[in-house]
C-alpha positions in Angstrom: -9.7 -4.7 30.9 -9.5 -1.7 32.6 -7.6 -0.7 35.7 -4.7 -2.8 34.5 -3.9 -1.2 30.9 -3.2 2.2 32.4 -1.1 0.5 34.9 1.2 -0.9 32.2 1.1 2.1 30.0 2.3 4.2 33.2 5.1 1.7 33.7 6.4 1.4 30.2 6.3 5.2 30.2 8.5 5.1 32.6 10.5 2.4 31.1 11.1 4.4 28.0 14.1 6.3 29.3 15.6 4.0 29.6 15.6 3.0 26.1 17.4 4.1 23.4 15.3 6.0 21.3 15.3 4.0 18.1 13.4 1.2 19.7 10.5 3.4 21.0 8.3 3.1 17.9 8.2 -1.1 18.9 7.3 -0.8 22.3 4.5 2.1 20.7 3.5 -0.1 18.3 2.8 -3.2 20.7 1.1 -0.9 23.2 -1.4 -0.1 20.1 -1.5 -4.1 19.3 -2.9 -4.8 23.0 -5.0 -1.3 22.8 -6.9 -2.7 20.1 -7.3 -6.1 21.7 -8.1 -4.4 24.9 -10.3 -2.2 22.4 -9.5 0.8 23.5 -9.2 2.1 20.0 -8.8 5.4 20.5 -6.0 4.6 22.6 -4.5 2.8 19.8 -4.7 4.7 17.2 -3.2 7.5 19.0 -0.6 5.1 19.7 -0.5 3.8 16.1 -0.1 7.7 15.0 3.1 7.7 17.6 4.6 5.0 16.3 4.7 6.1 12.6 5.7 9.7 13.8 8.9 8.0 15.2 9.4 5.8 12.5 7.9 6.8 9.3 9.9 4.9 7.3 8.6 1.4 8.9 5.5 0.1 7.0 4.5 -2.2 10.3 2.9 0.6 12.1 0.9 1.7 8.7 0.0 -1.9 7.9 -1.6 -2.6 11.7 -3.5 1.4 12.4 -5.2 0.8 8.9 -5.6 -3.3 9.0 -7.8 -1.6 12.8 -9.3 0.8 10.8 -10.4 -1.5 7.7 -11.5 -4.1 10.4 -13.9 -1.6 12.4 -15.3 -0.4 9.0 -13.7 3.2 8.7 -12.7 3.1 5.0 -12.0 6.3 4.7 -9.1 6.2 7.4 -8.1 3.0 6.2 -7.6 4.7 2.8 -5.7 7.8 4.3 -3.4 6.1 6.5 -2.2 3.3 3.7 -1.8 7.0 1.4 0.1 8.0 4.2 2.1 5.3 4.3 3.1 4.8 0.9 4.4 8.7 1.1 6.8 7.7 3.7 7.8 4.0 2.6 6.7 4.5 -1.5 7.8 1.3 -2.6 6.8 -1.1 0.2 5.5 -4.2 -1.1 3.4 -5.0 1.8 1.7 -1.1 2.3 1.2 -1.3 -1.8 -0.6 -4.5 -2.0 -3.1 -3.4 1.0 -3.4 -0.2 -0.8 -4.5 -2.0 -4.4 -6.7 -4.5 -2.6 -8.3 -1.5 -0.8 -9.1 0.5 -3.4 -10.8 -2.9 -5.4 -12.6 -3.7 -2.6 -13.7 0.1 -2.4 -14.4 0.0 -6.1 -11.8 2.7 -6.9 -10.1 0.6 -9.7 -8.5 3.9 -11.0 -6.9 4.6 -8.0 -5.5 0.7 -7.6 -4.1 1.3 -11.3 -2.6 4.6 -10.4 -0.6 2.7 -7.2 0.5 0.2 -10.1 1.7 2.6 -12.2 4.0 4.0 -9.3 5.9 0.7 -10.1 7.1 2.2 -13.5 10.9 2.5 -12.2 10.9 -0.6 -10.0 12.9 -3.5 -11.0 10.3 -6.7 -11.7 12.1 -8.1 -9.4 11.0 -5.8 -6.6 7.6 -5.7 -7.8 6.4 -9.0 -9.1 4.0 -9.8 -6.6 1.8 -6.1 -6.7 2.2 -6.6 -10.7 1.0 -10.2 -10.3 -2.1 -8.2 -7.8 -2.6 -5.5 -10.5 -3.2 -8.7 -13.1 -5.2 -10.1 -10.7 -7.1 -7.1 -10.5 -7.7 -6.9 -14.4 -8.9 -10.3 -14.6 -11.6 -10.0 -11.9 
């Protein structure tokens, strides 16, 4: 902790020239996975933020800022970033699941049955496991 976290952002700053530009969301994205375990959560979530502005249509860096923000009990955020996330990546199975579950846990069953109802278009195959969720849902 401390000291040693600026020193390695510093370096992979510098580091990031040297990269070609399409892998700068990663490295952003790890940076905001050893942020939170350092928990500096400002940091990552700033970092978190980078990542998807770089890559929006990657659902990882969606997935891990609101997983933070779910975990440290900021529902609201959580809520707003997987929103977010489904704007960029609409279909993701992974960001649509988290979505549904976090609106049930939230008690917003409306909104998880307006995310299922996305799924109109979507081939069963694409979607059987966030239909499977939304008859999950039902039966709890």
């Amino acid at each position: 902790k401390g000291e040693g976290f600026g020193v390695l952002s510093a370096f992979v700053e510098q580091c990031l020239a040297q990269l070609p530009e399409m892998v700068h969301w990663r490295v952003h994205l790890e940076l905001a996975d050893l942020s939170k375990r350092e928990q500096r959560f400002r940091d990552a979530r700033m970092l978190y933020r980078r990542a998807a502005e770089l890559q929006p249509q990657a659902p990882q860096p969606w997935l891990e800022h609101a997983k933070m923000e779910e975990e440290r009990g900021h529902f609201a955020r959580c809520q707003l970033i997987l929103a977010r996330g489904l704007h960029h990546c609409p279909h993701n199975e992974s960001l649509l699941l988290k979505a549904i579950k976090h609106h049930e846990r939230m008690g917003d069953l409306l909104a998880a049955r307006g995310l299922l109802g996305q799924l109109g278009g979507v081939s069963v195959d694409r979607a059987w496991r966030a239909l499977l969720e939304g008859a999950l849902l039902e039966a709890r």
